[in-house]
ZAMARGU-4260 file (C-alpha; in steps of 0.2 Angstrom, whole numbers, plus 5000, padded with zeros to 4 digits):
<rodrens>
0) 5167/4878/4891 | 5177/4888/4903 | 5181/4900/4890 | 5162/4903/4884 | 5159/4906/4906
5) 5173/4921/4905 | 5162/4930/4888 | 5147/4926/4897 | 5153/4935/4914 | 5161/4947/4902
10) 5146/4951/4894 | 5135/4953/4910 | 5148/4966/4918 | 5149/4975/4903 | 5130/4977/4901
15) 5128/4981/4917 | 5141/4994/4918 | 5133/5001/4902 | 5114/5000/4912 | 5122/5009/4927
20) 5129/5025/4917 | 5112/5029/4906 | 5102/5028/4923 | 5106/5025/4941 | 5088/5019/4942
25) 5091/5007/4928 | 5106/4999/4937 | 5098/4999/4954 | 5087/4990/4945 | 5098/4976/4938
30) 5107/4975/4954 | 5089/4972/4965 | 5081/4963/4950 | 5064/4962/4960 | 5057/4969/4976
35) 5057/4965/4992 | 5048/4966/5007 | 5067/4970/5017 | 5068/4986/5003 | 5065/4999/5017
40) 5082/4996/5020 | 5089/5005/5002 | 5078/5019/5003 | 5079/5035/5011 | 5065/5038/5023
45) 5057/5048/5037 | 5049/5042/5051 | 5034/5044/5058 | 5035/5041/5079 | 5022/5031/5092
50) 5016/5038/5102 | 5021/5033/5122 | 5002/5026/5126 | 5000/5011/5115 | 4986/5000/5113
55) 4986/4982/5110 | 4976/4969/5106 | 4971/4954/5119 | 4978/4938/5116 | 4960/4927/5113
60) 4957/4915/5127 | 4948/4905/5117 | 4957/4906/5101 | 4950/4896/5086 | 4966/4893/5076
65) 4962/4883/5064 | 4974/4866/5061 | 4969/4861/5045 | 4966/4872/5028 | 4956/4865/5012
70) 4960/4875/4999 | 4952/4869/4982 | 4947/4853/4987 | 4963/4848/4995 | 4968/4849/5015
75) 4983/4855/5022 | 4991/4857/5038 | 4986/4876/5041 | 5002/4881/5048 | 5012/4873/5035
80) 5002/4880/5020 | 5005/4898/5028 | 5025/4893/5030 | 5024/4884/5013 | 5018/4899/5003
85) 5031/4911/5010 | 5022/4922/5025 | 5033/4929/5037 | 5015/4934/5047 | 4999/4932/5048
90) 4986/4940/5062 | 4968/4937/5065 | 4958/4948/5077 | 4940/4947/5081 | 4934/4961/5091
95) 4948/4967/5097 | 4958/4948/5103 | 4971/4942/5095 | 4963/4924/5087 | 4979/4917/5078
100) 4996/4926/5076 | 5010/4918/5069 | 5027/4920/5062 | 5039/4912/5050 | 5057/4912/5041
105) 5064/4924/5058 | 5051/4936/5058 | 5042/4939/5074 | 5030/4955/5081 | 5045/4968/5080
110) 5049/4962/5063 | 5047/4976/5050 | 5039/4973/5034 | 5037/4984/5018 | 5017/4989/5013
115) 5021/4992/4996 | 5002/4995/4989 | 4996/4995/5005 | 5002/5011/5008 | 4988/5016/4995
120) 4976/5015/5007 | 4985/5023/5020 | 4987/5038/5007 | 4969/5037/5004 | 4965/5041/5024
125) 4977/5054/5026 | 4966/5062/5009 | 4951/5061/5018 | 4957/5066/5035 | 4966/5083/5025
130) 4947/5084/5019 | 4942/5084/5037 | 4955/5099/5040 | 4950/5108/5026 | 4967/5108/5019
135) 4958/5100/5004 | 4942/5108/5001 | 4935/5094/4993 | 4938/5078/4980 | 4931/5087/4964
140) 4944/5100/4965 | 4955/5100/4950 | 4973/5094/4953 | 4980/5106/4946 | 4975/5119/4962
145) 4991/5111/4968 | 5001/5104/4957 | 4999/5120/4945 | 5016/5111/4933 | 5000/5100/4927
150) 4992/5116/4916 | 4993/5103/4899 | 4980/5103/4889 | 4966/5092/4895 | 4975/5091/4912
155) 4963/5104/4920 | 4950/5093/4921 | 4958/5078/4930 | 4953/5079/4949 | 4956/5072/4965
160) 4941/5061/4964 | 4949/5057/4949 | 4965/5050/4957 | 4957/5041/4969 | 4945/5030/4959
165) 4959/5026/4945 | 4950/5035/4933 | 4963/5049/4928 | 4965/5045/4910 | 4983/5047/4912
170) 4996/5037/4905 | 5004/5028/4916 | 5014/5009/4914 | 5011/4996/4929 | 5024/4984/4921
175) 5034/4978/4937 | 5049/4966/4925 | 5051/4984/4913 | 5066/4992/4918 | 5063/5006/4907
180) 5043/5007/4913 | 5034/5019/4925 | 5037/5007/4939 | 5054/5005/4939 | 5053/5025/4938
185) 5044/5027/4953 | 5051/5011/4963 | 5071/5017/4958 | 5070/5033/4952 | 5078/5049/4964
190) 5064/5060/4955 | 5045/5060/4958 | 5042/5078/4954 | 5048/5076/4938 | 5041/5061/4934
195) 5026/5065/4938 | 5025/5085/4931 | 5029/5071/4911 | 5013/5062/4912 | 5002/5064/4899
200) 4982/5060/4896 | 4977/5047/4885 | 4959/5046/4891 | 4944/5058/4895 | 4945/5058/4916
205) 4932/5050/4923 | 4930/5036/4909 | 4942/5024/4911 | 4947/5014/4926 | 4965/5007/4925
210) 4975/5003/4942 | 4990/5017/4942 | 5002/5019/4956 | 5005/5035/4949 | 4989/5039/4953
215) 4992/5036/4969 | 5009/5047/4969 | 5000/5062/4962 | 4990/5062/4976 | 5004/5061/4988
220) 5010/5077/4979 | 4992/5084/4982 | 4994/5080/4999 | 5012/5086/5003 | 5006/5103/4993
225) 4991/5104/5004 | 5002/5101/5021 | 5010/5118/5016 | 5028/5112/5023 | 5024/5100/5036
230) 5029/5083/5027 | 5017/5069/5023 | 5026/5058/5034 | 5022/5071/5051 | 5005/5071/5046
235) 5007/5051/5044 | 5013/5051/5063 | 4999/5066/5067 | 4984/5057/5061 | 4986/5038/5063
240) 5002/5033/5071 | 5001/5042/5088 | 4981/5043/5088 | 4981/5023/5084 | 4993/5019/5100
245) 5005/5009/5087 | 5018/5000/5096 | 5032/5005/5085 | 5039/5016/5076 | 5037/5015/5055
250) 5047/5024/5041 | 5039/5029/5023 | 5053/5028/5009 | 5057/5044/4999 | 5063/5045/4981
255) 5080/5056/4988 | 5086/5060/5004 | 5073/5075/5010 | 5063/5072/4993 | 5043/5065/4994
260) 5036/5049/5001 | 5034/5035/4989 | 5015/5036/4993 | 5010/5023/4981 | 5020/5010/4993
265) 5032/5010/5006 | 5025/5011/5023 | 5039/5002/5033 | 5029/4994/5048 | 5024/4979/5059
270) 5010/4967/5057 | 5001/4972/5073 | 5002/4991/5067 | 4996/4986/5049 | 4983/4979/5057
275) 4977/4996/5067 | 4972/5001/5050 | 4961/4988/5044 | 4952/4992/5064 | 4952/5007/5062
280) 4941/5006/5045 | 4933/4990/5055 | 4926/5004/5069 | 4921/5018/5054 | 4935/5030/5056
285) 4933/5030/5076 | 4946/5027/5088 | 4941/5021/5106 | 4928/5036/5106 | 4941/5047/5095
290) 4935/5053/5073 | 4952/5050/5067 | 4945/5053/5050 | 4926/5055/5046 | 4913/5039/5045
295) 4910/5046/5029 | 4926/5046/5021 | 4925/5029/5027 | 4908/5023/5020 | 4914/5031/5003
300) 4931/5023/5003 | 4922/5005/5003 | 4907/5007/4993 | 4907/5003/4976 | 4903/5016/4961
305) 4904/5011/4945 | 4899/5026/4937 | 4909/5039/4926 | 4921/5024/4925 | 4924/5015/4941
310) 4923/4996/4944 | 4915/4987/4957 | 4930/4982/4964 | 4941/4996/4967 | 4935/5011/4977
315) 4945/5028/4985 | 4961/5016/4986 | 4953/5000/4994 | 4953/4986/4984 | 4932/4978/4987
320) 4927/4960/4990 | 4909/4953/4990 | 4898/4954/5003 | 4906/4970/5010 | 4922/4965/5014
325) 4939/4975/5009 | 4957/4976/5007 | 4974/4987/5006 | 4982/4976/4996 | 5002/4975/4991
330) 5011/4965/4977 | 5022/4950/4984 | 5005/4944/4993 | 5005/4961/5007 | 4989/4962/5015
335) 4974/4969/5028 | 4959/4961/5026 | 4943/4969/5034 | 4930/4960/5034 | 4916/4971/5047
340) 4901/4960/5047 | 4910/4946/5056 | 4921/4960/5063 | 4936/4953/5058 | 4954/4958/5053
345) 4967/4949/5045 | 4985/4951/5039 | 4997/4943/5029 | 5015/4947/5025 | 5025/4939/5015
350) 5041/4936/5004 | 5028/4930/4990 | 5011/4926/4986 | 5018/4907/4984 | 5003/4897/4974
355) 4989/4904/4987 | 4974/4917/4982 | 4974/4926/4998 | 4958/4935/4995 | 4949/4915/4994
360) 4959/4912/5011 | 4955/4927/5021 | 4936/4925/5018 | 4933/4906/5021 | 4942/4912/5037
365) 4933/4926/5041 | 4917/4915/5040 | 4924/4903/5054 | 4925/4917/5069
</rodrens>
């Protein structure tokens, strides 16, 4: 036995060894196996300041925190189902007041949390408020007016429209346990460009929907070539982070130290912050009086289109619930749920999803305020 223990070890160093000199990202991969919601702290990042004002919501006088949860027929203690399924945070605002706002496992308000695919719909605002600029001219342009490296056959018709709904046609591998797929790439890897500059298309654009963070990341390379040398991250702390009054500071990950945001994920924040986004949305783009980016962009971004291959589900980023409701949703169970025609925002972080479906929880909550 103890001799089988020493091959086994053995064999474990020595395949690891092997996976860290073929790739870097391969090794980062064995060594972090998974992700994290403390991964900001691996990553390169910039950092997108507040601004002195902040602006913060009221803690409710009459808060309706509920006591007990019934979740398929079963009822649970509310804040030991929250515990029990691994959130660190979970908020729930109503015009403005702070309704319930818990934390768990050592997290509190100045806790930092990563987005991962929440930062899609981030990327998705900053689209259309470089739309509002005119650093964009519109979202049927084709990409390759700024990423020209794209000029492959077939590649020319791919738009921005096209990146946004998911319907880019180009290849792109979601697997999250594939240490040699896309994700692991994107996630690990020290080069977007050139990940990006090897996709291929498998599909006429505008006919297929399939969910690709590369999408996403193309557009952040659309975004960064549009900024014309300010980086995405300034225009982060330009657009939203000052103008929304967030409390803290947040960071946005980078592939390489000065490379590109990882705009697919990896918004480093605070739930009270992620929570500005969902009322921002809530309040149609406006901000106290302010456009921070256009009601349109807004009203597009959360209206479903099914045509020319989009789903009713998923629209400019924003993953689409029935009755109206919507979501910037992240793996591990990351999310802000806005639900405008009880005006209500939610958000949970956490480690994991545990055995909860979120989406089910946030709406039977949303009906209660």
């Amino acid at each position: 036995m103890f001799m089988y223990k020493r091959v086994a070890r053995y064999f474990i160093v020595i395949t690891l060894i092997a996976s860290v000199s073929v790739s870097c990202k391969i090794g980062r991969f064995a060594y972090y196996n998974f992700a994290n919601i403390t991964d900001y702290k691996i990553f390169p990042y910039r950092t997108a300041h507040a601004d002195s004002v902040k602006f913060t919501f009221t803690d409710a006088k009459n808060a309706k925190v509920p006591k007990k949860l019934t979740v398929k027929g079963k009822e649970y203690n509310f804040e030991n189902y929250l515990k029990d399924n691994k959130t660190v945070a979970f908020l729930v605002i109503k015009n403005d007041s702070l309704m319930c706002e818990k934390y768990f496992s050592g997290y509190n308000e100045q806790s930092v949390v990563a987005s991962f695919s929440m930062a899609k719909s981030v990327t998705s605002i900053l689209i259309g408020c470089a739309l509002d600029d005119r650093l964009i001219q519109s979202v049927e342009e084709p990409v390759i007016n700024y990423i020209p490296e794209l000029k492959a056959e077939g590649m020319d018709k791919v738009t921005i429209k096209h990146l946004l709904q998911m319907t880019s046609g180009i290849a792109y591998n979601e697997s999250y346990v594939n240490p040699f797929g896309d994700a692991a790439n994107y996630y690990y890897g020290r080069n977007l460009k050139k990940a990006i500059y090897k996709r291929k298309l498998v599909h006429k654009p505008g006919t297929v929907f399939s969910y690709s963070s590369g999408d996403t990341q193309m557009l952040g390379l659309v975004l960064e070539r549009a900024l014309k040398g300010r980086s995405v991250t300034e225009y982060l702390e330009e657009k939203l982070w000052k103008p929304l009054g967030m409390e803290y500071d947040a960071t946005w990950s980078l592939d390489r130290k000065d490379g590109l945001e990882k705009t697919f994920c990896c918004i480093n924040a605070r739930a009270r912050d992620f929570a500005k986004i969902g009322r921002l949305y809530l309040n149609k783009g406006n901000w106290n009086g302010k456009q921070i980016v256009s009601k349109e962009w807004v009203e597009l971004s959360t209206t479903p289109d099914t045509a020319n291959g989009g789903v009713s589900y998923y629209k400019y980023q924003w993953w689409l619930e029935p009755g109206g409701n919507y979501t910037a949703t992240g793996i591990l169970g990351q999310f802000i749920y806005v639900a405008p025609k009880n005006s209500v925002i939610i958000v949970r972080l956490g480690k994991n999803e545990g055995n909860a479906s979120w989406e089910s929880i946030c709406y039977t909550l949303s009906q209660m305020y």
